[in-house]
KESEKE-905647 format. One record per atom (N, C-alpha, C, O): x, y, z; residue in one letter. Coordinates in steps of 0.001 Angstrom, whole numbers, padded with zeros to 6 digits, always signed. Layout:
# residues N
XYZA/...
# end
This chain:
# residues 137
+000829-001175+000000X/+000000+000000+000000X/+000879+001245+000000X/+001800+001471+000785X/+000552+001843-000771X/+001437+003463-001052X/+000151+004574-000839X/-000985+004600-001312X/+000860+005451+000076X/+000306+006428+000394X/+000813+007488+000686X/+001862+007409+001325X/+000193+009112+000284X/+000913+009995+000098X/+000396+011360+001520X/-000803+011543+001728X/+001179+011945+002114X/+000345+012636+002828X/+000570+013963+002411X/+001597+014616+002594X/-000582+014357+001772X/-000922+015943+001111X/-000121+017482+001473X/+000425+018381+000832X/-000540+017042+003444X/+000037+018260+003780X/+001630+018287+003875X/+001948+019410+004266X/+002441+017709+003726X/+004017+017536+003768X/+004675+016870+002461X/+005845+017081+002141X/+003707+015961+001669X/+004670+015857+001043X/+004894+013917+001393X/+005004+013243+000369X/+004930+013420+002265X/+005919+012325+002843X/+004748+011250+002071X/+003520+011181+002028X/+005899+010486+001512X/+005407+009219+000809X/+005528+007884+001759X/+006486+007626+002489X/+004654+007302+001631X/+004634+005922+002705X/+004602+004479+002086X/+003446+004165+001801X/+005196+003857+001898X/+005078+002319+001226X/+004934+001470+002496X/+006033+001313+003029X/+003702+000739+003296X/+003859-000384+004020X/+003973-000005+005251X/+003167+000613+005946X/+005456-000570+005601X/+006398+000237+006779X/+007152+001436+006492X/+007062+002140+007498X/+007734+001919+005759X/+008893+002399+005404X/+008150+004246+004803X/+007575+004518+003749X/+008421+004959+005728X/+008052+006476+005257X/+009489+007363+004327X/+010572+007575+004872X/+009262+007654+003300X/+010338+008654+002637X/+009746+009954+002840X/+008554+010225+002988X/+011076+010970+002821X/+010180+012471+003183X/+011140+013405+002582X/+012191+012931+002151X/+010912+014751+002487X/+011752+015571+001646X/+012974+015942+002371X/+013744+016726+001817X/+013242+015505+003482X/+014421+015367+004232X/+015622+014625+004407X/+016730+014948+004836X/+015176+013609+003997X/+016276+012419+003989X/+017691+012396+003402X/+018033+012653+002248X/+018178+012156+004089X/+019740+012235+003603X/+019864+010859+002436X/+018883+010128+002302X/+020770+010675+001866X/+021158+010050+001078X/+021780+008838+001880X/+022136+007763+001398X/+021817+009091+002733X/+022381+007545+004170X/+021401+007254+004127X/+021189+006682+003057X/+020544+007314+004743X/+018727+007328+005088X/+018183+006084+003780X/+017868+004902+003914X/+018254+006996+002497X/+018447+006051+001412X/+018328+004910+001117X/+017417+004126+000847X/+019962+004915+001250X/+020896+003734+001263X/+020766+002744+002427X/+020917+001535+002255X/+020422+003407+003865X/+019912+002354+004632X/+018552+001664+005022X/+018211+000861+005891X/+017759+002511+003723X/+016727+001884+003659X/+016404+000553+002492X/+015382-000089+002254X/+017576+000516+002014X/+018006-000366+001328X/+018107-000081-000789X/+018030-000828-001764X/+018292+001267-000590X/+018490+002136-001830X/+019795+002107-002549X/+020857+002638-002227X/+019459+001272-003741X/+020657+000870-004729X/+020982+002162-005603X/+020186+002993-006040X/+022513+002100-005755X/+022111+003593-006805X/+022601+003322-008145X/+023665+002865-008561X/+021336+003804-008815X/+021400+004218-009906X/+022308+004401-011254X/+022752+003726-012183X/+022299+005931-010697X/+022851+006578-011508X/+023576+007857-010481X/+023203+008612-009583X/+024593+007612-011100X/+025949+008847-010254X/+026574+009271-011366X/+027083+008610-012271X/+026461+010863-011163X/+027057+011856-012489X/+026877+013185-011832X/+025865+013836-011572X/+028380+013440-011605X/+028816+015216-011421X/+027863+015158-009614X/+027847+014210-008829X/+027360+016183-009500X/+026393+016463-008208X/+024716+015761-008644X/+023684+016369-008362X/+024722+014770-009169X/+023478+013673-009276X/+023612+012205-008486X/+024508+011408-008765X/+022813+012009-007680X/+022964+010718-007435X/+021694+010155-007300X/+021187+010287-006186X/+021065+009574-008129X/+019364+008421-008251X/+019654+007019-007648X/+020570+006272-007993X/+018621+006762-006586X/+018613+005779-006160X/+017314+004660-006841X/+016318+005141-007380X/+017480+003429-006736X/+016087+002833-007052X/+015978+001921-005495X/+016991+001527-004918X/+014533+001677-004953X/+014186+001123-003570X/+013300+000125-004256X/+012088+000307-004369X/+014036-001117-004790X/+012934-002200-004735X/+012199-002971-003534X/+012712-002896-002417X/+010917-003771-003730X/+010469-004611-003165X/+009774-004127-001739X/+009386-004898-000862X/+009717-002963-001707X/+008760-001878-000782X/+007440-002583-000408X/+007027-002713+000744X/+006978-002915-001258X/+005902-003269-001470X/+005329-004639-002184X/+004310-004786-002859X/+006262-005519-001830X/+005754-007020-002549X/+006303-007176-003691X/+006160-008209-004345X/+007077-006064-004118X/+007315-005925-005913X/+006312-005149-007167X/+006231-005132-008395X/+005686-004589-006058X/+004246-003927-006975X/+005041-002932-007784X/+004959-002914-009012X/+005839-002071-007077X/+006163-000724-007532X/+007857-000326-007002X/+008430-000770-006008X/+008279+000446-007816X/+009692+000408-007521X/+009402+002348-007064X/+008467+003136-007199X/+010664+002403-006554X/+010420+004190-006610X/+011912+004410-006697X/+012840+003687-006334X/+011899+005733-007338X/+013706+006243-007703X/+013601+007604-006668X/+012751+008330-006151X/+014787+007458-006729X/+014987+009001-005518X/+015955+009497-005966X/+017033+008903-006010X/+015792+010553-006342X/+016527+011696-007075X/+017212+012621-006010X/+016497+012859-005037X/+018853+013367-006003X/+019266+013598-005298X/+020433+014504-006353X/+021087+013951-007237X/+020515+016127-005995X/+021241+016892-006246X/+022339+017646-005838X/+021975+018820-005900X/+023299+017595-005518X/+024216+018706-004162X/+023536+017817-003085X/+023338+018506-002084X/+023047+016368-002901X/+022866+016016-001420X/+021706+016902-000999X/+021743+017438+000109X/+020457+017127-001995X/+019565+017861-001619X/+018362+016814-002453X/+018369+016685-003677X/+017544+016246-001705X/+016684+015520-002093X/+015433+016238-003156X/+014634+017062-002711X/+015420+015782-004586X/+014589+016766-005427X/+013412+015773-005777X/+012368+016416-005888X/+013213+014290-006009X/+012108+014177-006192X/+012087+012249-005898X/+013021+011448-005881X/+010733+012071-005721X/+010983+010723-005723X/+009962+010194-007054X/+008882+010727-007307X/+010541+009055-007820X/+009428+008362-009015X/+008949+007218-008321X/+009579+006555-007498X/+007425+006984-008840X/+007087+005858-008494X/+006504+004981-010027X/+005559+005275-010759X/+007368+003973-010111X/+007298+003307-011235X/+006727+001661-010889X/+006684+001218-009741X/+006334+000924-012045X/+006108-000726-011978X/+007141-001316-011631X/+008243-001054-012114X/+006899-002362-010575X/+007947-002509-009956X/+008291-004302-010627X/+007953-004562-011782X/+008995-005421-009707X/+009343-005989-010316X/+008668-007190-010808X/+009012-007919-011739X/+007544-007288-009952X/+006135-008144-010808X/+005834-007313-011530X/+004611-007226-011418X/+006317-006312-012530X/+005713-005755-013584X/+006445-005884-014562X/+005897-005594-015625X/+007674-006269-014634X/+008941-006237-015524X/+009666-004796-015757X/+009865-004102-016754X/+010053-004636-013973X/+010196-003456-013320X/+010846-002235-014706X/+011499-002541-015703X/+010460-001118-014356X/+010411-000422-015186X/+010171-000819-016546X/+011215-001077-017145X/+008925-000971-017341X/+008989-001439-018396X/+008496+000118-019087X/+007932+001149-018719X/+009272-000617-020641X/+009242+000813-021653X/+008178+000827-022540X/+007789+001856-023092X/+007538-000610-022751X/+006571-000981-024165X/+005671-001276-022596X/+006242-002070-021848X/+004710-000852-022229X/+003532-001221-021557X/+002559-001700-021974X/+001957-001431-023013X/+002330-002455-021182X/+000729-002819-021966X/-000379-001548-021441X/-000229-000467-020871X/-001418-002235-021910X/-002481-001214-021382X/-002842-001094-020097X/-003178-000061-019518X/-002725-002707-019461X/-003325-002788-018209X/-002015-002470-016701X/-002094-002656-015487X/-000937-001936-017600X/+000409-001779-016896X/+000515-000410-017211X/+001662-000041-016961X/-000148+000456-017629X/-000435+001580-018011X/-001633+002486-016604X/-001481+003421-015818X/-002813+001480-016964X/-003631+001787-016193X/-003297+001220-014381X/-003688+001727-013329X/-002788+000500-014525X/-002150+000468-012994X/-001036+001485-012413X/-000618+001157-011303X/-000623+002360-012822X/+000049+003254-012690X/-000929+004888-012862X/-000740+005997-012363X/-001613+004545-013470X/-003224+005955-013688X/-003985+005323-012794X/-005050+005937-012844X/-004107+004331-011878X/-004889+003967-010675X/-004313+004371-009817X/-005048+004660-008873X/-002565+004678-009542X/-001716+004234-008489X/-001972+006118-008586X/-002653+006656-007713X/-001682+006504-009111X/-002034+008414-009340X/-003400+008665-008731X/-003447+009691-008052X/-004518+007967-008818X/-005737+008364-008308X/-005410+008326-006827X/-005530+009255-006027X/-004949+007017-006583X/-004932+006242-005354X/-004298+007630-004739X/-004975+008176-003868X/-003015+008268-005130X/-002426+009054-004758X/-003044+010598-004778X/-002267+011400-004259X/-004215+011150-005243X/-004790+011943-005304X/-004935+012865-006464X/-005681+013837-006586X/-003826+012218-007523X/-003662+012181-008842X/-002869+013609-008806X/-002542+014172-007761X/-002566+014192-010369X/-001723+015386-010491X/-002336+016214-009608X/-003549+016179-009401X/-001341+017194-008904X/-001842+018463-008427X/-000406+018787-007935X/+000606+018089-007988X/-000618+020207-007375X/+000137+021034-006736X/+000132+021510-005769X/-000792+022308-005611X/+000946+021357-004782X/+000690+021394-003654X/+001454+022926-002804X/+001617+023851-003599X/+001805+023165-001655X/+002513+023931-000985X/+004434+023476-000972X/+005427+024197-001062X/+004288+022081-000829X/+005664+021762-000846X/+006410+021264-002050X/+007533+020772-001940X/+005728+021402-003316X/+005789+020595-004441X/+004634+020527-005138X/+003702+021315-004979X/+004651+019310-006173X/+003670+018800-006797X/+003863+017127-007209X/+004825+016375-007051X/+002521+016909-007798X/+002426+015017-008162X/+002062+015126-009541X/+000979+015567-009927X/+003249+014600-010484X/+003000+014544-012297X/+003061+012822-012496X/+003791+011948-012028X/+001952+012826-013399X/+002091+011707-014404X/+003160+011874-015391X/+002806+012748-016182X/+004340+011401-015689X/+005296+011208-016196X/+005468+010038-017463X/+005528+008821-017294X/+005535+010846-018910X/+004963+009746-019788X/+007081+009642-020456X/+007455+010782-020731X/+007985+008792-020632X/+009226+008675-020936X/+009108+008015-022388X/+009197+006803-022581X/+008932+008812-023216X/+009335+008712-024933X/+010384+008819-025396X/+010568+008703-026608X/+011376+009079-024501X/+012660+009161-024912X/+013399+006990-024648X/+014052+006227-025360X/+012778+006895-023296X/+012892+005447-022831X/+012490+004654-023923X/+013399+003931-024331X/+011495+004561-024486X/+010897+003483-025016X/+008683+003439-024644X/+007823+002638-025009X/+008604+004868-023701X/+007109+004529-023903X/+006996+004270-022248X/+005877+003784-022085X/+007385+004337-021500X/+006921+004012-019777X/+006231+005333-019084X/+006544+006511-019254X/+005091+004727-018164X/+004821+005901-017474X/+005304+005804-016125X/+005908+004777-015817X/+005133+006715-015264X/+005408+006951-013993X/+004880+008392-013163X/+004351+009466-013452X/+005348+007728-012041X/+004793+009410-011064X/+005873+009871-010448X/+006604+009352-009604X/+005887+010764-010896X/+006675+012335-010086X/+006115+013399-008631X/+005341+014356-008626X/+006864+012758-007528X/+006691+013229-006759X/+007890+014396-006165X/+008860+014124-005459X/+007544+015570-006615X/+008934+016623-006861X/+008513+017928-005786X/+007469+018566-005923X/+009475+018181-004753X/+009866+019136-004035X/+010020+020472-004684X/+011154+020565-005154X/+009356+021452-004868X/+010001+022859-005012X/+009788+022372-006385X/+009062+021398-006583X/+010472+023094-007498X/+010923+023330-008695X/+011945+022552-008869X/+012858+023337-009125X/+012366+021490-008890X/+013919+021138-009197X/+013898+020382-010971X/+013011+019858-011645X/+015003+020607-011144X/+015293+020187-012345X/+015584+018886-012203X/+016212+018397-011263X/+014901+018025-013606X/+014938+016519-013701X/+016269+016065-014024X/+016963+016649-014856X/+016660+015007-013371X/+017881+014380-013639X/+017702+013736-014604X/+018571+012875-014474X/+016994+013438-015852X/+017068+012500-016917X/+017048+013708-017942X/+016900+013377-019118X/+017196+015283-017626X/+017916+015774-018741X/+019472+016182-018708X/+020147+016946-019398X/+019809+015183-017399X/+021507+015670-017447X/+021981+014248-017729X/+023126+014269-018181X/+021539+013168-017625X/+022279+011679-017543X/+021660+011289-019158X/+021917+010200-019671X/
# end
């Protein structure tokens, strides 16, 4: 179960709360593999949160936490690029579930469509204004 709490911001999978605070230890000792490391970027991915439903990436700039994704996780053929429809719409459920796009005080929540990938969607859960790390990597 993923759940988002409106007034802050803080994302919840299960047990395990992420929040716009977290250090990059925090992360990693929540069992956050990384990514992708380039210049002052470092993306983490947190599998198996959740049974394998959903994966989430955590984006990290200057050691300043900018956004977290929540993508199909690895009963989905984690991050997939060619979706089906019904791997499509489980991710436009997982957005409702979440209160769907909007904008908030601490941020905002985007449906995220990746045409550059191959066709995957996802959700963007982004702090402030920050710039996306998949136009620097």
């Amino acid at each position: 179960m993923i759940s988002l709490n409106k007034v802050n911001g803080d994302l919840t999978i299960n047990h395990v709360t992420l929040h716009k605070n977290m250090s990059r230890e925090e992360i990693e000792n929540t069992g956050g593999l990384t990514l992708h490391s380039y210049d002052n970027w470092k993306s983490y991915v947190l599998r198996d949160l959740d049974g394998g439903d959903s994966g989430i990436g955590v984006q990290f700039y200057k050691n300043e936490l900018l956004d977290f994704s929540i993508h199909l996780g690895v009963n989905y053929r984690e991050i997939p690029y060619d979706m089906t429809p019904q791997e499509e719409q489980r991710v436009r459920d997982l957005l409702l579930q979440l209160g769907g796009e909007q904008q908030y005080s601490w941020g905002r929540v985007d449906l995220d469509y990746d045409a550059k990938g191959g066709g995957g969607y996802s959700i963007y859960i982004s702090f402030g204004n920050p710039p996306r790390i998949q136009k620097y990597l």
